[in-house]
N, C-alpha and C positions, 0 to 999 in steps of 0.2 A: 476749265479747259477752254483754250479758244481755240480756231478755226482759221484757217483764210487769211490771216493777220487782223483780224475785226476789231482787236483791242489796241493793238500798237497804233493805226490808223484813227481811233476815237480819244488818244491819250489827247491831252491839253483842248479836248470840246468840252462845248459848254450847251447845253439842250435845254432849254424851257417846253415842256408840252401843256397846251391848254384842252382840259379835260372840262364837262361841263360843269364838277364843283369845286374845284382844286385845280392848280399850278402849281406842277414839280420844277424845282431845275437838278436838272444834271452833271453834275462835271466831273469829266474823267480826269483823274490823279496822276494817275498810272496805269502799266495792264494790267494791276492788279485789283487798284482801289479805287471807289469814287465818293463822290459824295452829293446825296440826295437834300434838300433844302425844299420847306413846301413853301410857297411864295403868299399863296392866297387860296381862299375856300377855307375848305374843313382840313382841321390841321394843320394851320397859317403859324410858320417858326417851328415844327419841326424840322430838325436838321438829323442826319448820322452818316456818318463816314463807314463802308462796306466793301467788303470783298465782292466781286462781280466775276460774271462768267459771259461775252460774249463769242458768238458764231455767226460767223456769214453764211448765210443761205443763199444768197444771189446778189446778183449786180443792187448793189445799196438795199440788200436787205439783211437784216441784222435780228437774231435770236439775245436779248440783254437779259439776265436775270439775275437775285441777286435776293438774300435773307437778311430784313433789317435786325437789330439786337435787339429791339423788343419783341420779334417772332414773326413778324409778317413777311410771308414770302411773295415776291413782284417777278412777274415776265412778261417784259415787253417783246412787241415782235413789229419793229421797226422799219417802216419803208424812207429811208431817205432821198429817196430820188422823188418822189411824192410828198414826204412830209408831213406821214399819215403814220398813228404810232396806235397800236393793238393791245392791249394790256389787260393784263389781268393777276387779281391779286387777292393774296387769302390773307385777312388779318389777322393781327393776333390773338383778337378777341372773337373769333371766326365769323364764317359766313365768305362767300366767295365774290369779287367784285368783276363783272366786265366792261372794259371803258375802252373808248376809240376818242383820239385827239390828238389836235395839231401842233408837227413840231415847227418848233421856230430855234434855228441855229443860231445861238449867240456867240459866237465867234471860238478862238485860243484865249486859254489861261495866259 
C-alpha cells in the first residue's frame, strides 16, 4: 500500500545509503518493484529485485519497507530533506539489526 504518492515520486531514484558496515543502493523500478544491490561491507554483490511498500509520513519523510526472498525483512524510515536514513532489519538468519545512515541521491534511472 502507498500513501501520499511516495512511490510514484521515488520511481526512476537511485539511493546509496552509507551505513557503518555496508552500502546498499536503491533503485526504484516502479511503484511496485525495486531493486536492492549491496555495494560494499558485509554482503558486497548481493543484489534482489522486490516488492516494496512505501508511505509518506511528512514533508520528505518516507516509511520504505520491503521482504527480501531469502526472508529478511528491511524498514527504512527515511528523512530526505535531511538525508538521514533509520533502518532496521530482521535477517533471515535472525537476530534484529538497528542502523542509522547517510543517504546520498544518485540521481534517475
Amino acid at each position: 500500500m502507498t500513501s501520499g504518492g511516495a512511490s510514484s515520486r521515488l520511481v526512476g531514484q537511485v539511493l546509496e545509503i552509507t551505513f557503518p558496515s555496508f552500502v546498499p543502493r536503491i533503485t526504484f523500478n516502479s511503484e511496485r518493484k525495486l531493486t536492492v544491490e549491496i555495494l560494499s561491507g558485509e554482503n558486497t554483490g548481493f543484489t534482489d529485485t522486490v516488492d516494496y511498500d512505501a508511505i509518506a509520513i511528512g514533508d520528505g519523510l518516507v516509511i520504505l519497507s520491503w521482504q527480501e526472498h531469502i526472508g529478511s525483512t528491511i524498514v527504512h524510515v527515511l528523512d530526505l530533506n535531511a538525508n538521514d536514513a533509520h533502518t532496521f532489519v530482521t535477517p533471515a538468519k535472525g537476530g534484529f539489526m538497528r542502523l542509522n545512515g547517510r543517504i546520498k541521491l544518485k540521481g534517475a534511472t
